[in-house]
C-alpha positions in Angstrom: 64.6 29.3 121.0 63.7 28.9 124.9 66.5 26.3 124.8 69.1 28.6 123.0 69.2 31.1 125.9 68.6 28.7 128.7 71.8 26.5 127.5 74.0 28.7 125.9 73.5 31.7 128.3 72.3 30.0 131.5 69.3 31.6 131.9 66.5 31.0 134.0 63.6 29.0 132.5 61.2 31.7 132.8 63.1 34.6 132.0 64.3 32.4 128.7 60.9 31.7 127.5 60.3 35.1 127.9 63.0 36.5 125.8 61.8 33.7 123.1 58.4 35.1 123.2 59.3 38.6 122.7 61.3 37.5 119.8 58.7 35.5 118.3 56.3 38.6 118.4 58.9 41.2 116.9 59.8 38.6 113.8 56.1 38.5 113.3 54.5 42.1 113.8 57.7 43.9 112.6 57.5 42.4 109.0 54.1 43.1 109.1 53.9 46.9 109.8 56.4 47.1 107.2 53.9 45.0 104.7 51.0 46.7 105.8 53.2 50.0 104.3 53.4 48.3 101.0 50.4 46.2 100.5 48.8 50.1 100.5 51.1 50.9 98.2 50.3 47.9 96.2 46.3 48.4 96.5 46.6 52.0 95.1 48.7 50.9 92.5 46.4 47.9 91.2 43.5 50.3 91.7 45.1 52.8 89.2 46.2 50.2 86.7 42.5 49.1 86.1 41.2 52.7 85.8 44.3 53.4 83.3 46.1 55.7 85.5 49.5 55.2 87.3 49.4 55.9 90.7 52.1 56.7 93.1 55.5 57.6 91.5 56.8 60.1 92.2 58.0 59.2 96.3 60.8 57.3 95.8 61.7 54.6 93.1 58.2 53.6 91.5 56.4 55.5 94.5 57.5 52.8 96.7 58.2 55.3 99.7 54.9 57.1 99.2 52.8 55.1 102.1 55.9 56.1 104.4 55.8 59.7 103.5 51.7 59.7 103.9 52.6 58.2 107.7 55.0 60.7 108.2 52.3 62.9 107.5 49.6 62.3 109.7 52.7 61.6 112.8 53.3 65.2 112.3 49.9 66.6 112.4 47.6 67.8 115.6 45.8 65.4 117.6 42.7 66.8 117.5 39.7 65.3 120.1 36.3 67.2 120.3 35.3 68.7 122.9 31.8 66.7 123.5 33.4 63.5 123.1 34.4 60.8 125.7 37.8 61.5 125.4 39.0 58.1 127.0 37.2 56.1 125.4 37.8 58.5 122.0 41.6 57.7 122.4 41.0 54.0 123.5 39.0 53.4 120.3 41.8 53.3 117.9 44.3 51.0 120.0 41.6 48.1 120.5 41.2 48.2 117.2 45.2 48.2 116.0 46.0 46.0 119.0 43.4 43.3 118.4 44.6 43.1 114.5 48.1 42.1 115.6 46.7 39.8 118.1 45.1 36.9 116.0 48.2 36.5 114.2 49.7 34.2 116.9 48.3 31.5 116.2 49.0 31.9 111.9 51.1 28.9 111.4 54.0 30.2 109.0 55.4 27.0 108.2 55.0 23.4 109.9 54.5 24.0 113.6 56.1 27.3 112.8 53.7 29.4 114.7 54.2 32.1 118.1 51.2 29.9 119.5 50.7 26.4 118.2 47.3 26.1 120.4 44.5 23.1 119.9 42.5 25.8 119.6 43.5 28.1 117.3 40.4 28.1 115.0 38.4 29.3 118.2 41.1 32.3 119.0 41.0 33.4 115.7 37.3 34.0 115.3 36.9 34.8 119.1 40.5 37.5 118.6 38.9 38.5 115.2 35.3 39.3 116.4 36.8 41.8 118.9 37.8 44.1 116.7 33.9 45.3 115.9 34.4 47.0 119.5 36.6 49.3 118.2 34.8 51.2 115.8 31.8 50.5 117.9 34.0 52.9 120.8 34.9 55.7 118.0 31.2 55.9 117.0 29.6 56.3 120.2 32.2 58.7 122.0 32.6 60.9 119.1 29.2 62.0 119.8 28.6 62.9 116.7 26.0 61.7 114.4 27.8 60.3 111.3 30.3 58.3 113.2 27.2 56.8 115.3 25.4 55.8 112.4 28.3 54.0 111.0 29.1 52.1 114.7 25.7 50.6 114.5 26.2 49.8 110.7 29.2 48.2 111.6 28.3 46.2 114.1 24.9 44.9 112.3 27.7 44.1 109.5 30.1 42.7 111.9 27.9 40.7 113.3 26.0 39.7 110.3 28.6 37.9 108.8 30.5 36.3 111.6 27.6 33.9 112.0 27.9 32.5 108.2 32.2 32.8 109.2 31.4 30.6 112.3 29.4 27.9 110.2 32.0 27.8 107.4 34.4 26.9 110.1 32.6 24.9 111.8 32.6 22.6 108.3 36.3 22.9 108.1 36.3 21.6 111.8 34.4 18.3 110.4 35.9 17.6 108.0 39.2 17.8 109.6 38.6 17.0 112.8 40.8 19.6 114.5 40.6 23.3 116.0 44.7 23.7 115.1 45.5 25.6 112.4 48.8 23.4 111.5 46.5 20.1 111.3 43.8 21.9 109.0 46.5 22.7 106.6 48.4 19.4 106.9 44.8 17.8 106.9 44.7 19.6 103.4 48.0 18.0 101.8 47.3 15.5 98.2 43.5 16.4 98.5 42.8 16.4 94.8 43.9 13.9 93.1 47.1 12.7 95.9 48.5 15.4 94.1 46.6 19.0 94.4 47.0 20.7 98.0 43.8 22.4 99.4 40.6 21.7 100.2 39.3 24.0 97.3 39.3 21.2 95.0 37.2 19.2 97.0 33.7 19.8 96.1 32.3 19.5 99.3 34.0 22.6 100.6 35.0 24.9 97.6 31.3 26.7 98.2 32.4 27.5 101.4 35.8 28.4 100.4 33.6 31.1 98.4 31.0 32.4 100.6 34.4 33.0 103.4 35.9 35.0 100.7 33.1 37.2 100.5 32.3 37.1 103.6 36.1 38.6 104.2 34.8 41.6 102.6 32.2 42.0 104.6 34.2 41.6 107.9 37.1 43.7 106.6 34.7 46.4 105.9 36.2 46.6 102.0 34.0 46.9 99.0 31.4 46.7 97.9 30.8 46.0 101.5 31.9 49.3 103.1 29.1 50.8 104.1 30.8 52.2 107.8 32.8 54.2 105.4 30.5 55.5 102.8 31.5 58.9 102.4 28.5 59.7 100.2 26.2 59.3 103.1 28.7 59.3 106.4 31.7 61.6 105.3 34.1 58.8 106.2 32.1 57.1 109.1 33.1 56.1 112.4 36.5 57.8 111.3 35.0 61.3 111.1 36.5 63.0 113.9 39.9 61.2 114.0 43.0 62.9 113.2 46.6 62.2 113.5 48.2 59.4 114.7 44.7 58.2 116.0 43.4 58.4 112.3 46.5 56.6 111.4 45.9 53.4 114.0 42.7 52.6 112.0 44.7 52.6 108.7 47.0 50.2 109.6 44.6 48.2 111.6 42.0 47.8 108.1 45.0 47.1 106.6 46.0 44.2 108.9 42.7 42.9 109.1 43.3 42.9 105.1 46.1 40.7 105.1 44.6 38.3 108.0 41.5 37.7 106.2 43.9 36.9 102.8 46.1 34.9 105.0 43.5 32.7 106.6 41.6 32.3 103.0 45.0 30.9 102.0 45.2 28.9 105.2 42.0 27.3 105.7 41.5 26.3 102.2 44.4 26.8 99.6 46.8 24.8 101.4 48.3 27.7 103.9 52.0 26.9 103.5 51.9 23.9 101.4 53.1 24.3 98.1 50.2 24.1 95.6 50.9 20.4 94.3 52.1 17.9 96.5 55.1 16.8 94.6 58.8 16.7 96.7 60.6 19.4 94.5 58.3 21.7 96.0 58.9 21.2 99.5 62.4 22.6 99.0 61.0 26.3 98.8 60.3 27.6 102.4 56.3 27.1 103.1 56.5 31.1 104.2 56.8 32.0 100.7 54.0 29.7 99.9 51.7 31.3 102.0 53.0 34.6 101.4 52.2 34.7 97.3 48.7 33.0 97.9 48.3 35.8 100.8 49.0 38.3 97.5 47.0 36.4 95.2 43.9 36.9 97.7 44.9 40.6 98.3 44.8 40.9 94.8 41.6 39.8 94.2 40.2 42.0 97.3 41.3 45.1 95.0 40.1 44.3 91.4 36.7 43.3 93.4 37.0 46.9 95.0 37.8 48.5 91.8 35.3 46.9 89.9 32.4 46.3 92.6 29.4 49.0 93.2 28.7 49.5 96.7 25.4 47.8 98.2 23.0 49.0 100.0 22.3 48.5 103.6 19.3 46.3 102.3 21.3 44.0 100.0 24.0 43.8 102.4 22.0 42.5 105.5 20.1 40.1 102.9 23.0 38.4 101.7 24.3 37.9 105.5 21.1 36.7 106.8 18.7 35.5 103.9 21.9 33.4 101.9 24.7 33.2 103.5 22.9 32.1 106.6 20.5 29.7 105.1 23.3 28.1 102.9 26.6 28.0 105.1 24.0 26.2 108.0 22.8 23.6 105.1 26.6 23.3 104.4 27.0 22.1 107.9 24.3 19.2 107.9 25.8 18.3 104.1 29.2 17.9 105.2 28.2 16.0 108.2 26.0 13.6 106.5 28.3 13.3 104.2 31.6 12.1 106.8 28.8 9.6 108.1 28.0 7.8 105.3 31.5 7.6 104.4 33.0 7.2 108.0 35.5 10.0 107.0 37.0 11.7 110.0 37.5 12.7 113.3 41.0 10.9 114.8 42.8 11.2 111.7 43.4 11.8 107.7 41.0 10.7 105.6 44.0 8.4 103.8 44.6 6.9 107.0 41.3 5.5 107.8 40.1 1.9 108.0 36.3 0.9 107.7 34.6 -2.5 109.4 31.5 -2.3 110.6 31.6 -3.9 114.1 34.7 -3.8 116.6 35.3 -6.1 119.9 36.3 -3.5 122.9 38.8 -4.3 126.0 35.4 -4.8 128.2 34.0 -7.5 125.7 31.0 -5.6 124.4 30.6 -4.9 120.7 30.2 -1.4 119.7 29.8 0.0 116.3 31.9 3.4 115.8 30.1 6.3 114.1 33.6 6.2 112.8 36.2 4.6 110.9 39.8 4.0 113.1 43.0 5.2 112.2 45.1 2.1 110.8 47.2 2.4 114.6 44.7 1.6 116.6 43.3 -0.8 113.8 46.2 -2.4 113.8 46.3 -3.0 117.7 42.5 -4.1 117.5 43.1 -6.8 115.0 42.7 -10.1 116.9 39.6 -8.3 118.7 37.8 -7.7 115.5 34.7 -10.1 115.1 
């Protein structure tokens, strides 16, 4: 797109790549606000269908305009801020936490190299981006002054925290296995992995438990049920969300809501094959991968509601027990498995597993002999071929 203006309008470089960029970003966070809108329609609806009632309907056709006419709602009501709060930091709050929900979402690869931000390090932005937002509710709690909001900023970040460790494990066996921090390469990484025929590393056994414990510990991280303890109205009114009105009230809707999809998203992403199709057969590949990833993104939002229309809410106790007492012990276990496990069978680290080739001992330019921890990808096999002893 830099290209398209520089050659066909004669623009500068600079003010090209710009113009790209801000393109990029409005294709991207434009179709989202409008799916955060439905996907809240959508979650009330599912909700209602599995206690037997129907939900919205009556706000234009099927209800459909009814999470527009609730944000028209709150737009037109008072901005109230109390007057013992830290008013800055009270109006800051919500914006960190809306802002930083949009900002992991450059590096979500849409499509093959299809992405705002196709970084080397796009695992590492995502869980760095994504462990940001626990500042914003940390920010409501403490400058509302106010007790119930406080207890649910330390909650939250307890929580937040809890479960990032066990998310930063998990990843860290995706990173082994796949040898790469991009996002694109973990999905392509991910293509024929059952079978040459199944995409996703869910049916490798290896990783599906950790495809599991990220799931749940989505939840947690999202703050949805039967993990949402900041929110627990029966103890905290409605948490660190207590004294927000307005459009203030309204920036953490949207941002939960975003969070929501991004944790469905990168479920689909890291291990259902992102925007592969499901089985690795050419047909397939004609559909666009963005609808790919967009059905398994409502597949996973799905299961996020029936889990929080059928799921009793823990305790504090249970809660921080299954961050630190299982998902802890077992995701770090996970990590020396998977490790041991690409050693023994010298899958790994410079390219697919498919493209590997084993020997045990390998003559180098400088004439010693060296034994990889590795096995080569068949390039620089290939080149090494008369060297090999």
């Amino acid at each position: 797109m830099t290209s398209f203006f520089t050659y066909r309008f004669g623009w500068d470089y600079g003010w090209a790549w710009f113009a790209a960029t801000l393109m990029d970003i409005l294709l991207v966070a434009l179709p989202l606000m409008l799916s955060v809108a439905m996907i809240i329609y959508a979650d009330r609806k599912i909700w209602a269908s599995m206690a037997l009632r129907r939900g919205p309907n009556v706000v234009g056709p099927f209800g459909l305009l009814q999470s527009f006419a609730d944000g028209l709602k709150v737009f037109l009501q008072e901005t109230i801020i109390p007057s013992a709060s830290n008013k800055v930091l009270f109006l800051l709050a919500p914006i960190i936490t809306f802002t930083v929900a949009l900002i992991v979402w450059a590096v979500v690869p849409f499509d093959a190299r299809a992405a705002i931000a196709d970084i080397n390090v796009g695992l590492l932005y995502v869980l760095a981006a994504s462990s940001l937002g626990v500042y914003g509710i940390i920010l409501a709690g403490w400058s509302s002054n106010s007790k119930y909001p406080f207890y649910s900023a330390i909650r939250a970040a307890a929580q937040m925290v809890s479960y990032e460790v066990a998310i930063g494990f998990v990843l860290i066996s995706i990173v082994l296995w796949t040898g790469s921090f991009n996002l694109t390469n973990i999905v392509q990484a991910q293509k024929g992995m059952g079978f040459g025929l199944i995409n996703g590393f869910f049916i490798n056994p290896l990783l599906f438990p950790m495809a599991v414990v990220f799931f749940i510990s989505s939840l947690a991280e999202t703050q949805r049920a039967p993990f949402d303890l900041t929110e627990a109205e029966s103890e905290l009114v409605a948490g660190y969300q207590t004294e927000y009105s307005s459009m203030s009230f309204a920036l953490y809707w949207l941002g939960e809501y975003a969070n929501v999809i991004l944790m469905c998203t990168l479920n689909a992403t890291l291990f259902w094959g992102g925007y592969l199709p499901p089985l690795d057969i050419p047909i397939l590949y004609m559909v666009p991968g963005i609808i790919w990833l967009f059905l398994k993104m409502l597949v996973f939002f799905f299961l996020f509601s029936w889990v929080k229309a059928t799921v009793p809410r823990y305790r504090y106790d249970q809660l921080m027990r299954l961050g630190w007492k299982i998902f802890l012990p077992l995701s770090l276990f996970w990590v020396f498995l998977v490790s041991g496990v690409l050693m023994l069978t010298r899958v790994g680290t410079e390219c697919a597993p498919q493209d590997r080739v084993y020997s045990k001992q390998y003559l180098y330019d400088d004439g010693r002999q060296r034994y990889p921890t590795d096995g080569v990808c068949q390039a620089a096999s290939a080149n090494q071929t008369e060297k090999r002893s």
